[in-house]
Structure formats: C-alpha cells, structure tokens
N, C-alpha and C positions, 0 to 999 in steps of 0.2 A: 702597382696603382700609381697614378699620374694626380696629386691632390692639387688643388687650388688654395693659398693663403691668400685670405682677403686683408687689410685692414682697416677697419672702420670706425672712426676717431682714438684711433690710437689702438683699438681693440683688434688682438687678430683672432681671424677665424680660418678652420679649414675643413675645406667644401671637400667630398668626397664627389668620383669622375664617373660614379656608378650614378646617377641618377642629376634632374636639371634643379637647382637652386632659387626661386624665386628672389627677387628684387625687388622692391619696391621705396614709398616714399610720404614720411608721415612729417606734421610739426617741423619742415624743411630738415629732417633729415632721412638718411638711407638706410634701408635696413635690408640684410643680406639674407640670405638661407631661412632658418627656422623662425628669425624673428619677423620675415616679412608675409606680410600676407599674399595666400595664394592668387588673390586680383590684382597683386602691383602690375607694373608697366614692362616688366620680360622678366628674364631669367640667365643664368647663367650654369652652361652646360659644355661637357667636354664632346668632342665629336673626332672621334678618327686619333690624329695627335695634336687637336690643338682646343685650347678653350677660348668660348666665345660667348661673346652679349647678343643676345637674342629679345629683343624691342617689340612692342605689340603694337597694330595700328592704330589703337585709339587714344586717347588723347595721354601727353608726356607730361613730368613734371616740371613748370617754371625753369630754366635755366640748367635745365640736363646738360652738362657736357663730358667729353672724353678728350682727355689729353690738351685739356680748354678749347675744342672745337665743337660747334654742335652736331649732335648725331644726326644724320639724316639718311641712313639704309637701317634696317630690319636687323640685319648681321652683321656685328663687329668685332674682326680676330682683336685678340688681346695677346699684347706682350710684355716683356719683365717692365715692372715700376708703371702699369700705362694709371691714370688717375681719371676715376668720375668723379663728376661734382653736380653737388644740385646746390645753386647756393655757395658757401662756401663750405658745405662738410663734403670732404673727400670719401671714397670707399676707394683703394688701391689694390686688384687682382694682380696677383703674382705668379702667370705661369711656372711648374715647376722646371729647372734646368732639365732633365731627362728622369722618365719613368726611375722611379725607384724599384729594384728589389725586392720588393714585400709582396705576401699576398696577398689578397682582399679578404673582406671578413669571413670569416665561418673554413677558412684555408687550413690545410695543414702545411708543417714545413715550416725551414728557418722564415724567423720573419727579420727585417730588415730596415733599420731607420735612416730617412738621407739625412746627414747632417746640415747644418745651417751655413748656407751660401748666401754673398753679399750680391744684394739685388745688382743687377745689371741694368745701367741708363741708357735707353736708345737714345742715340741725339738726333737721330730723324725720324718723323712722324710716316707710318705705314701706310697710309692713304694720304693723296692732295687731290683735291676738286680742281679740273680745269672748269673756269665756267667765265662770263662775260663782268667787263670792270663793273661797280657797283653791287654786285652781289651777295660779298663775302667769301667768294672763294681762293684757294689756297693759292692757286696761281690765276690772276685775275686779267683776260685779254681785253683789250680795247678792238673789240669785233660785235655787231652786233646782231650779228649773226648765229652766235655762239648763244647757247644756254645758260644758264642760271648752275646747272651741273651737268654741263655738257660731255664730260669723260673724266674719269679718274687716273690717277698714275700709283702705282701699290710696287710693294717689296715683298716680296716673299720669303720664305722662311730658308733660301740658301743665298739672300742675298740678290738676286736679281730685279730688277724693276720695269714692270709693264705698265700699258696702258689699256684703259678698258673704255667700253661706251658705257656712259651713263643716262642721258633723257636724250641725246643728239646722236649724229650720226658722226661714224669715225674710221677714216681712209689711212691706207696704211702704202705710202709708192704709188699711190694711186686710186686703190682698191678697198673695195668695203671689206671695214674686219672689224668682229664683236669685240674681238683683245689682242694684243702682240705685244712681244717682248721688246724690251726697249733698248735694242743694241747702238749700241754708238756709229753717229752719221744716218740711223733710219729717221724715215722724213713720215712724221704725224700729221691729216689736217683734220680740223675743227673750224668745223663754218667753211671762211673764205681763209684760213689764219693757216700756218704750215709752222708744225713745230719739230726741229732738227734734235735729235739727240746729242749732247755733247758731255764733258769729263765730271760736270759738275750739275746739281740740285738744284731748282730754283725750288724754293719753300714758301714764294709768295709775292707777294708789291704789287700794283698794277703794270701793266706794260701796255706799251703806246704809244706815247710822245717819246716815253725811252727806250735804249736799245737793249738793257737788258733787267733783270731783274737780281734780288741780292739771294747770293748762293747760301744753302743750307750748312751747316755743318755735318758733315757725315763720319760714322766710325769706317767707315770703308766708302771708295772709291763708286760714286752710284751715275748714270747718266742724266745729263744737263738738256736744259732746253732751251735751243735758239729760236726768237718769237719772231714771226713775220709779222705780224701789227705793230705800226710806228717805224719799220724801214720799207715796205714794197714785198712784192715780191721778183725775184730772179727771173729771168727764162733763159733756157740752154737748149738749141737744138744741133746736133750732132748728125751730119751727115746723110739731113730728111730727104728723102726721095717720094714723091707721089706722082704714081700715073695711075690716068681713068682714060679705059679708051684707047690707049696707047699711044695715049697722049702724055708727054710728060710737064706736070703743072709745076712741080719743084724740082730742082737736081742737084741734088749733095750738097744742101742747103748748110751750112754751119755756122750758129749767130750764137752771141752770149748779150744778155741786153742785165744790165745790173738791177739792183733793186733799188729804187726811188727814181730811177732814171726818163728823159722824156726822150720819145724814141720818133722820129718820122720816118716813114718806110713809104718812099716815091718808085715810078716806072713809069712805063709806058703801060697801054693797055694791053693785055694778054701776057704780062710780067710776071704772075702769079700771086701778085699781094691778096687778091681775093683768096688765093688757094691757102697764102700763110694764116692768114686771117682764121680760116677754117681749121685746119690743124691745130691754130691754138684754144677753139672753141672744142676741140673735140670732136667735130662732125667729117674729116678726115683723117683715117687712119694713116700713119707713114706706111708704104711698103716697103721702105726701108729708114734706118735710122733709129734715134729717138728724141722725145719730146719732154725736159722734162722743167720744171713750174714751180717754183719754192723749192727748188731741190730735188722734188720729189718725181716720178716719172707719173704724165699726164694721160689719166683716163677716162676724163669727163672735162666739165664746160663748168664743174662747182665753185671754180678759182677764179674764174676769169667774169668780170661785168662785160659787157660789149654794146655798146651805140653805133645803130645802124645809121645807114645813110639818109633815111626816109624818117622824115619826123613821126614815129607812129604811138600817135597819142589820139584819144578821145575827144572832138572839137567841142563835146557840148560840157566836159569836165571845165571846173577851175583849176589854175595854176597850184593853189592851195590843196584841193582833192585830186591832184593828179599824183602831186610828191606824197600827198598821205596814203594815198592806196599802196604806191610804190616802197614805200616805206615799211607796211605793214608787211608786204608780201617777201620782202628782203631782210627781216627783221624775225629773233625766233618769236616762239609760239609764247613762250613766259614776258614778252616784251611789256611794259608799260605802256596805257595811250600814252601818258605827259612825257616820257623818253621818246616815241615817235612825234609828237608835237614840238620837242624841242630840238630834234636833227632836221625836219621839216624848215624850220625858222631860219635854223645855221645855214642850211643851203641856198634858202630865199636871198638870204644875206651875202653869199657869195657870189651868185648868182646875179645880184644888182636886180631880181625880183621881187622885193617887198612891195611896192608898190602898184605890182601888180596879182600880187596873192590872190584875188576874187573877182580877177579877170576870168573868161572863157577860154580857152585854147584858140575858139576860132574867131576872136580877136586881137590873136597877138600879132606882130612879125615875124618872118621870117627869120631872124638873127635870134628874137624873142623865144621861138617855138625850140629851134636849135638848143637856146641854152636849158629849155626845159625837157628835153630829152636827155644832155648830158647830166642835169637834175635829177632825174630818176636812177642813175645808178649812185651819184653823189648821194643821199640820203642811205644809202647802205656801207659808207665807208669803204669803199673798195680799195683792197689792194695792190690789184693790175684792172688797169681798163683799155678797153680797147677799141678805138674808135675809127669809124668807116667812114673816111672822107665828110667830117665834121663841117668844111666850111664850101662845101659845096653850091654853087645857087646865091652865094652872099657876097657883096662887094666889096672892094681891099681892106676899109676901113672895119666891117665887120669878122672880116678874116683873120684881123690882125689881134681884135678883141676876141675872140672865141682860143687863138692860140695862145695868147697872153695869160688869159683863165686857167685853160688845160697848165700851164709851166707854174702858177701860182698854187694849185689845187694840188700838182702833186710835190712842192713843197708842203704846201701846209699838210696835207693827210698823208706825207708819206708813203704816195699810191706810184709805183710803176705806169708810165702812159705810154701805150703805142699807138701813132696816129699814122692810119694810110690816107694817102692822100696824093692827089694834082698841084696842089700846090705847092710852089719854091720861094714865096716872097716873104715869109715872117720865119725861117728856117734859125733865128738867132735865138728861139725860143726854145730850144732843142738842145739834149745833151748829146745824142747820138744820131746820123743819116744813114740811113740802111736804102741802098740803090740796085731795084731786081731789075734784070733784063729777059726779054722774051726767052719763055721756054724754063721759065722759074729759076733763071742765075741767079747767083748773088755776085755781083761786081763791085759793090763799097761797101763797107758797114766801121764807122769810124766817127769824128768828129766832123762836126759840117763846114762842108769845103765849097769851094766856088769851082763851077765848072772848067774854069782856066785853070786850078788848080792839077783837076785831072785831063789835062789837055784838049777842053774842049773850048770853042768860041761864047757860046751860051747855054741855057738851059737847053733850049730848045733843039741846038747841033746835038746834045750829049743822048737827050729822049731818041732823036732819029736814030742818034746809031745802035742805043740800046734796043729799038725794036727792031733791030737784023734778028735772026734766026741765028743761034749759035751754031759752029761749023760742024760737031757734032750732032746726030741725029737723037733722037728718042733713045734715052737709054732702055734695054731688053731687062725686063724682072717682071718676079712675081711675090704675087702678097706671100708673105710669110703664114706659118702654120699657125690655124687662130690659138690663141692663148686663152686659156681659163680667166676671162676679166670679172669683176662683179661690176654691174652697173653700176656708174655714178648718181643713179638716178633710184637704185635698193631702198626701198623704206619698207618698214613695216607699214602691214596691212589697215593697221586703224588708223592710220597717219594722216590727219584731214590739214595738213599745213597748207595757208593762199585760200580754202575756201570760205572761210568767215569775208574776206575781204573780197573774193572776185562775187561770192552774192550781194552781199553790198552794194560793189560796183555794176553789178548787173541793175538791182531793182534802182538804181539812180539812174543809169545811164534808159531804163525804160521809163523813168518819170521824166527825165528831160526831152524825151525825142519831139517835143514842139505838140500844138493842137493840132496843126492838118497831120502829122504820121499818126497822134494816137486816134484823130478822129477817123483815119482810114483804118487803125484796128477796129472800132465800134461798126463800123459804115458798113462792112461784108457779112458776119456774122446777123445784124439787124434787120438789111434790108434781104437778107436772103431768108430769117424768118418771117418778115411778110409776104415774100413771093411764096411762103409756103398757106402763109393764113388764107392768100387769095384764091389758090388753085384750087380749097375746095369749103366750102360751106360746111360739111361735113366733120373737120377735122379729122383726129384719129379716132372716131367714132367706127364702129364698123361696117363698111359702105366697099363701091366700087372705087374711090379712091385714096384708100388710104397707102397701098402700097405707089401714090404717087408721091403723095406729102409725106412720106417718108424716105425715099429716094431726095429727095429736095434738101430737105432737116439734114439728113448723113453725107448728103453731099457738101452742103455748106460748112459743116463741122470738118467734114475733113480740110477742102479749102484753107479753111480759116487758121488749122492748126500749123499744118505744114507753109503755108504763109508766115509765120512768127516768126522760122527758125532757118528757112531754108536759103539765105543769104548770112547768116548769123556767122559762121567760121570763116568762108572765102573771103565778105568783109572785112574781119577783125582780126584774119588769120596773123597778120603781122602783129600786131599787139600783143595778142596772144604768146606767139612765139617768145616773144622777150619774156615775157612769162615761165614759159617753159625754160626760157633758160639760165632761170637763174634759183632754180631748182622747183618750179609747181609745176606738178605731171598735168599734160593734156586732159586726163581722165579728171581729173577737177575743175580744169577752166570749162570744161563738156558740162560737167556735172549742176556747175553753178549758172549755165545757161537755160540748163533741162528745167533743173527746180525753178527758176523767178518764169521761165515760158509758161512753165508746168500752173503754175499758181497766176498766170494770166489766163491760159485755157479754160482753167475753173468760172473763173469771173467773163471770161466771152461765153462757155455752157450754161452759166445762169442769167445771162440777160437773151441769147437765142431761147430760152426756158418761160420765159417772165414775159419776152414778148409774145412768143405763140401762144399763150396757153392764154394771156390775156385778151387772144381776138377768136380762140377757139379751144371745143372742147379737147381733154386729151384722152390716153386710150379708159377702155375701161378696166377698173382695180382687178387686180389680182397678184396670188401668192402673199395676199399680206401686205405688200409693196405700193402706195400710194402713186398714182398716176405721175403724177408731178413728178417727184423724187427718183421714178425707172428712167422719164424723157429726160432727164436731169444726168442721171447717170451715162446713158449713154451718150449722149452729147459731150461729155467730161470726158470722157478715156475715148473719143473717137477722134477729137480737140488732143486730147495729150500722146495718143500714138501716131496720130499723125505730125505732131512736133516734132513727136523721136525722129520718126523719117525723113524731117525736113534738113534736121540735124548730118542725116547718116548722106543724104544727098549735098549738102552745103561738105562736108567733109571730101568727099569724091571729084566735088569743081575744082579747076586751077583759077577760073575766072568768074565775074559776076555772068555775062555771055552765058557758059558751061551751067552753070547754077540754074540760070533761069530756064533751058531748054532741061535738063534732067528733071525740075519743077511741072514744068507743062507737062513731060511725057506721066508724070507719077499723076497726076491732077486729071488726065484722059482714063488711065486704068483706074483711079478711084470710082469716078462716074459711071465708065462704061462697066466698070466690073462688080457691082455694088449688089447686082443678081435681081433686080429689079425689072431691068429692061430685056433679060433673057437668061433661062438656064445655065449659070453657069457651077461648075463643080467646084465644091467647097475646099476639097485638097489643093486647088489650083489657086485659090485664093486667099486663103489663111495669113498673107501676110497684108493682106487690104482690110485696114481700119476701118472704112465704108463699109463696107461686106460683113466683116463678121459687127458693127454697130447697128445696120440693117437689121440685121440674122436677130440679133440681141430687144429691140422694140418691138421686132414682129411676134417672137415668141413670145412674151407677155402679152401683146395685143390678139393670138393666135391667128393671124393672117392667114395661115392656108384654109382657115372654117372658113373665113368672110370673103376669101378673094373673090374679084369678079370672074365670071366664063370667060376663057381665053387666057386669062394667067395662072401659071404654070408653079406647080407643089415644089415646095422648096424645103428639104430636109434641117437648111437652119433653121426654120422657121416654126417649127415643130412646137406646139405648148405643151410646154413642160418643166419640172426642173431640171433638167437635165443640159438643156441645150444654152438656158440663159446664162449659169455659172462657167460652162464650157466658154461663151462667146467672150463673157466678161477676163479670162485667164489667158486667151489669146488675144485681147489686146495688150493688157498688162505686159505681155510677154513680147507684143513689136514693140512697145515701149520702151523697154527693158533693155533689150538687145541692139536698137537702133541704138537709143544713145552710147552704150557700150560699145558699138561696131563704131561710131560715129571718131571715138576717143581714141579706140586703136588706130585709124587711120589717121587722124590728125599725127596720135604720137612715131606712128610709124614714117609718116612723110616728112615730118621734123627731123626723126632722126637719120632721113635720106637712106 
C-alpha cells in the first residue's frame, strides 16, 4: 500500500491509495479526506505510482496555491514536502518514499509498517510556465508572440526535464512537437523566441533587455535555457546548395551572421540574394546543405519577419490601423488591446510617425510608406528581420535615413537585420558585408571594406566582374530523400488565430472604398432589378414571361456576386502573403473575405428584393414559404455562390488581365447556361449558381404548369419539395467548396 500523509495545520492525516480523497475549502481553511465535503474544488488520488491533485473546472478557492504558484492545469503530480495554500493555511501532501510492504485491508499475511522518513526538499519546482513578460510566468520571454502559458518545462520522476506545449505551438530543430526531452544544446522555439538547452535552470526573471536569467538551484545537475529575446537571433548556413532547373541559384554557400548583428548582403543581378532571401524564409528547400536560425535547423518562415520590396499596404488604411491590424495579427491570441496600443505608439515613435498616426497610406511618401512597411514587422518585436532592398526608389538622403533606423532598431530591440540591397553609399551602418557573385557565390562576407581594399577601382569595376559566370559550370545534384518534416505552419483544427483582425480589416477596408466603388456595388444589382420590373407587367405572376424575369433576376445575382470577389486575391495577393507569413493560413485570409463578401451579398439580395417586388408582383405563396422571403432566398445564395467562385477564379489569376477574362468566360456560362434560353442538362451544370437559383424560384413558382408553348420542361423546375431543398444544398455546396478550393490554391501558390 502506497499511503499519502497530509498535514493540515499541524494535524497529520493518512489518505489511503485505494480510493480518491476529496478537498476542499471552508472559513479560509482546507479540509482533506473525510472532513471535506464531497463538492469541494478536486481531490486527491493515487494513480499508477504517483499521487496527485485533481482540480475541478468550476470555480476555485481565493488564493489556491501550490508550492506558492498558482494552479492552472486540472492535474498536479505532487512530490515530498510540495505545500498548498489557500490563504495562509497550508495542507502539505507527502508522497510516500516507496510502496511499503503491507497489505491492504481485509489481507492476510505479515503485515508491515514503514517507518518514519525525514521528508525530502526538492529545491526545484516540477513545472515552470514558459509564457510572455507580464504574465506571471515562471520563465517570463519579452516576445509577443509568445502566450500567457505558451509551454511548460517538467522533471520527471528519474530526473530528466522536458518541455511540453501548453496553449502555443512548440518546434523542436525545426519541427512541430507536442513534448521533447530537454537534452542539452536541443534548440526549443516559442513564437519567434529560440530556447537552447544549457547545464543550468532558469527558474524565472523576465528576459529581454537581459541576456540571461538567474539560475535555479538544483539537487541535481538539470538543463538551462539560452533566450533569444533581447540578443537576435543567429543564422548558420553550411554548405547551401540550391538548383531549380538546373540552374544553380547558390553553391556551397557558408555564412555565419551573429545575433544582433546588421548584415548587408549586395551583388549584381542574378547573384542569388533573392534565392538566399528565400532559403531563409523557408520557401526554398537546400538540395544540399543546411540552414540553421537560433541554433536550431530551419523548417519554416515562423523565425524570420521579412519586408518586401513593394510597399504592400492598404491605401485607404491609416498609418495608426495599419500597425494596429499588424500588430494584432503578429501578437498571441491572449494579447491585450492597451499592449497592442502601446507597441503601436513605441513604433510610431521610432519610426518619426506620430504625426502622422491618422494619415491615409495614400497620402504619405514614398520614404514615409517605406518606413511604415518596416513598421509592421517592428510592432511584433522581431528577432531577425529581413529586408528586400529597403531603400529602393528613395533618394541619398532618404537611403541614408531608412539605413540609419534599420542599425538603431536593431540596437534597441536586439533584432538580427539582414538587408539585401543595391545600394553601397551608407554601408557604415553595417556590422557585417556579405558579397554574392553570379551563379549564387559567396566571394566576401566580413567587415565592410572598400572595393580598393579587395582590389578593385570602384564599386561599380567589383559588380562587373562579380557578374562573370564562375568558371565552374552548374554543379550536378539532386534533392535529397524527403524527410518526415511537420509543417511550420501544423495548428490545430479550431485555431482561428488573424481572423478576428483580417474580418475587421475586411469590413473597414469595404466601408472605406470611396462613394463611386460602393456606388458601383449598389448601381448593378439595382438597375438590373428594374430592367427586370420593365420586361414585364406581369411580374413573376404566372404568364408567358415569367421564365424571362427570371433569367434577368439570376442573372444579375449572379453578376453581382462574383463581381465582389473576383479581383479580391490577385489584388491584395501581396498583402496577404505577408500575412501568411508570419504565421495566418491562406484558409483565413479566404475566409474573412468570404464572410464580410458573404454579408454584403445578403444586403445587395435584399435591395435587388425590395426593388422588384416594390414595382411588381412576385410569384405566388406556396409551401408555406412567403413570396418575398423564396425571391429573397434565392437571390442570397446565388449572390453568395457566386462570390465563392469569384474567389476560386481570383485565386487561379497571376494578373488583374488573367482575373478579368476568367470573369468574363464564368459570366458567358452563367447567362448562357442558366437553362432558360435552352435545354440544358442539370448534371452539366450543377456547378452554375444561375442554373441551379433558376431551378430553385421556378419550382416554388412551378414554371413547367405556366410556361408558354415553345418553352421547353425543365426537370429543375419540377414543383415540389423535393427539388427546391436539393437546388438550395447545391449552392451551399459551390459555396462551400469554392472558397475552400479558392484557399488551397492561394496556400499552395505561396508555398511555391
């Protein structure tokens, strides 16, 4: 028998391991076993070989704690001398050292008493919370990216220490992993933050501004953690080789760039900096080599911020809701607004933007819009940032400020900066010059030197000879055998992280698009329901022309919907992307376009509604179903499956060009195939919103009784219930599956 001694002011008790001991808590104090009522707040029970507090989800006593920490899991192992407290009265469970000798009750057989052992002191705590500074957790990061209990680090009962995921996600070398052991030198990240196993505990402090934290005391020998927030992160590549094509873009590349360091990486064109660039984002695999990023060997783009070349930002945004949205979306899910309002400010501030916080975007400069693009990875603290020819387009004097920022910014944040670039005239700004030559060499990577240094006349003699072709050709390889990776990009299934904020940003950026866009939203939908009120006196009465003014109505809806969306990605593809990479899936930025489209369609199917029906009759009731409320319906899902489409088509363009003729062709097979103007077959057309929203009005208004002579029996059209709920499940379902197919292709084109 394995007993439990508790003791509870003073008083000991002993729990027996055959059955679980309730807990609870009266008059601020604890009461154990038989004196606690069966409704307190858990129990305490033995399981397997070890005992443990088991915590109920409703509500806990004032000032619970364990080992002076508060509880916050369900289940807590307990070891020698550990102390709860509610308040200040203790209750102290005392694992027994090892199963005693005795039998349990009702046994026969020697029985056997342990005798009295002096409790044993862990001097380290069995759980520490990684989570974000401010929190209260045990080891506390200056990321903010990071959770409130972003992972735990635990000892188990031979002495070993792991770490686990706790509400965040946790990479392990690279790779998603729910727990791992924490051998010494394996490289942990949390958020953007890389945590190195080393000889020693941290037990807690903030880290951030410092480089390390103060070690725990330990009875044994446990692994330490080296924090990458408040030094940068490292990068090491080792002998990178990339050909696409059989083309070789790098060759045996090998750079070490240190951590806080600013880095400019110049060449000529077709040098390969674009290819290193890539590599470091993740979106080139080495075929040979490796890559590896705080230590640890790089399997995704979660480490790394990057500012592209192209200011891609929303003109009709403020400078103030540009860094806020950016913010949110780089920031975890537990964030505070007034925490995002207050890194928002601090950047304004560096930035020399405050005064212009509640400008537009498409009033700023050039030099201006620049800084607010490197803006939106600066409100996320970044560690390494990585920047694509930053001073492009802008004149000496703005070059020189843009470089000056970058060398102060990763002082202050301690962020690693590597800046590709054309430029050689502010290179004083720089801790390190890394110089590719055609055919992806690496020819300098050192302190910045003057081109007389490396025996050249200028810049510009050192660029010409660097774009010779090196005398060697294309080195001969191939990809390596793929490796079991997990995505960088692995969440669970419920994981709605960036959509609060891109819906947001969605229904803003549709309330700012000016009078004439949203008046050309209202203009097609309206005037295409009176061309429908004029073509017949009759309405959807039933007459010789009701299967025209319905062709009209399903035509316009569909128009209308896939108008919304069908420029929507090709557009804003770039923006997006920066999205995606800094960790929100495609399938969200899709998602949060579908929904704010989705809840415009609604509001264009009830004004196409409101106006026909107020210059004419509509069909006549049946099923129950109110005239109004069927043309209402259908008009709503012929408006929202055709947005899916407009989606799944903007997804497929490279260009607006591309977008606009896949538009046309989808807008010709709406109208012509709608099965109005001639028999057409319903398996052939199931995927046309028109057609089956047609199919859907007719059969409530039963069109094949009333048609005129000469128009032709249409099986959708069938009155029944049978066909209307069918017609209604096959739009839902182009709906459905466009935006879905719409998301895969975006994320697949991203991920090249």
């Amino acid at each position: 028998m394995s007993e439990l001694r508790v003791l509870v002011d003073g008083t000991e008790l002993r729990l027996s391991d055959t059955k679980p001991h309730p807990i609870g808590a009266a008059n601020g104090r604890l009461h154990v076993g038989d004196a606690a009522d069966a409704g307190g707040f858990g129990y305490l029970v033995f399981e397997i070989t070890s005992w443990f507090l088991h915590t109920k989800t409703g509500p806990r006593p004032a000032g619970l704690r364990l080992n002076g920490r508060p509880i916050t899991r369900l289940v807590e192992p307990l070891s020698d001398d550990d102390e709860l407290t509610i308040g200040d009265r203790p209750a102290r469970p005392a694992p027994p050292r090892r199963p005693a000798e005795s039998a349990g009750p009702g046994s026969s057989g020697p029985r056997t008493k342990t005798g009295p052992t002096a409790p044993r002191r862990s001097a380290r705590p069995r759980t520490l919370t990684i989570g974000r500074v401010g929190t209260g957790a045990d080891i506390e990061i200056a990321d903010p990216s990071v959770r409130a209990e972003h992972a735990y680090l635990e000892v188990d009962t031979s002495g070993r220490w792991w770490i686990r995921e706790g509400s965040g996600r946790l990479f392990v070398d690279g790779k998603r992993a729910m727990t791992a052991v924490a051998d010494v030198g394996t490289v942990f990240v949390v958020g953007q933050t890389a945590l190195t196993a080393g000889p020693e505990l941290l037990s807690g402090g903030a880290v951030g501004d410092g480089r390390t934290a103060s070690a725990a005391t330990t009875a044994v020998a446990a692994p330490g953690l080296r924090i990458s927030a408040g030094r940068g992160l490292p990068i090491d590549l080792d002998g990178v080789t990339v050909i696409r094509g059989g083309n070789t873009l790098l060759d045996d590349v090998s750079l070490h760039i240190g951590a806080g360091e600013v880095v400019a990486v110049v060449g000529p064109s077709g040098a390969g900096k674009s290819s290193l660039v890539k590599v470091l984002l993740g979106e080139h695999r080495p075929d040979r080599g490796t890559v590896r990023i705080g230590g640890g060997e790089a399997a995704g783009r979660h480490q790394v911020r990057y500012v592209p070349q192209a200011d891609d930002l929303y003109p009709s945004l403020t400078v103030a809701e540009t860094l806020t949205f950016a913010a949110g979306f780089r920031a975890a899910p537990d964030t505070r607004p007034e925490e995002i309002g207050k890194r928002v400010d601090t950047v304004l501030g560096w930035l020399s933007l405050t005064g212009q916080r509640d400008d537009q975007i498409a009033t700023l400069s050039g030099g201006q819009r620049r800084r607010v693009s490197i803006g939106l990875e600066l409100v996320g603290d970044p560690q390494l940032l990585l920047l694509d020819e930053p001073t492009s387009g802008l004149d000496l004097g703005k070059d020189r400020d843009i470089m000056m920022r970058l060398h102060n910014i990763s002082r202050s944040l301690h962020c690693t900066v590597v800046v590709v670039t054309h430029s050689v005239t502010h290179l004083e700004y720089v801790d390190k010059l890394v110089v590719m030559g055609r055919g992806g060499v690496l020819w300098y990577a050192g302190p910045p030197v003057a081109p007389q240094d490396e025996g050249h006349a200028s810049w510009a003699d050192w660029m010409v000879d660097l774009d010779v072709a090196p005398d060697r050709g294309p080195r001969a390889g191939r990809r390596p055998a793929p490796r079991r990776v997990v995505s960088a990009t692995a969440r669970p299934a419920l994981n709605v992280r960036g959509l609060p904020q891109a819906l947001l940003r969605e229904a803003l950026l549709v309330a700012r698009r000016g009078w004439k866009s949203l008046g050309g939203l209202v203009a097609l939908p309206f005037c295409g329901a009176l061309l429908a009120i004029f073509a017949s006196g009759d309405g959807l009465r039933p007459g010789p022309d009701m299967a025209q003014v319905l062709s009209i109505l399903t035509t316009v809806a569909a128009l209308t919907g896939a108008a919304l969306t069908y420029l929507q990605l090709v557009h804003d593809r770039a923006v997006l992307q920066r999205d995606w990479r800094i960790g929100i899936t495609a399938g969200r930025l899709v998602s949060a376009k579908a929904l704010v489209y989705g809840a415009v369609s609604l509001l264009l199917a009830a004004l196409v509604t409101a106006t026909y029906l107020g210059g004419r009759d509509g069909p006549p009731a049946a099923f129950g179903i109110a005239p109004g409320l069927a043309l209402f319906a259908a008009m709503a899902l012929i408006m929202m499956s055709s947005m899916g489409l407009g989606l799944l088509v903007s997804s497929f363009a490279r260009t607006l060009e591309q977008a606009v003729t896949l538009n046309t062709l989808l807008a010709v097979l709406q109208v012509a195939l709608n099965g109005a103007l001639f028999p057409v077959s319903v398996w052939l057309t199931w995927l046309l919103p028109s057609r089956l929203g047609l199919g859907l009005i007719a059969a409530y208004a039963d069109l094949n009784s009333v048609r005129p002579p000469g128009l032709h029996h249409d099986p959708l059209w069938a009155h029944g219930a049978v066909v209307i709920p069918l017609s209604v499940l096959g739009m839902v379902l182009v709906a459905v599956w466009s935006v879905v197919g719409a998301a895969a292709k975006t994320e697949r084109g991203w991920r090249g």
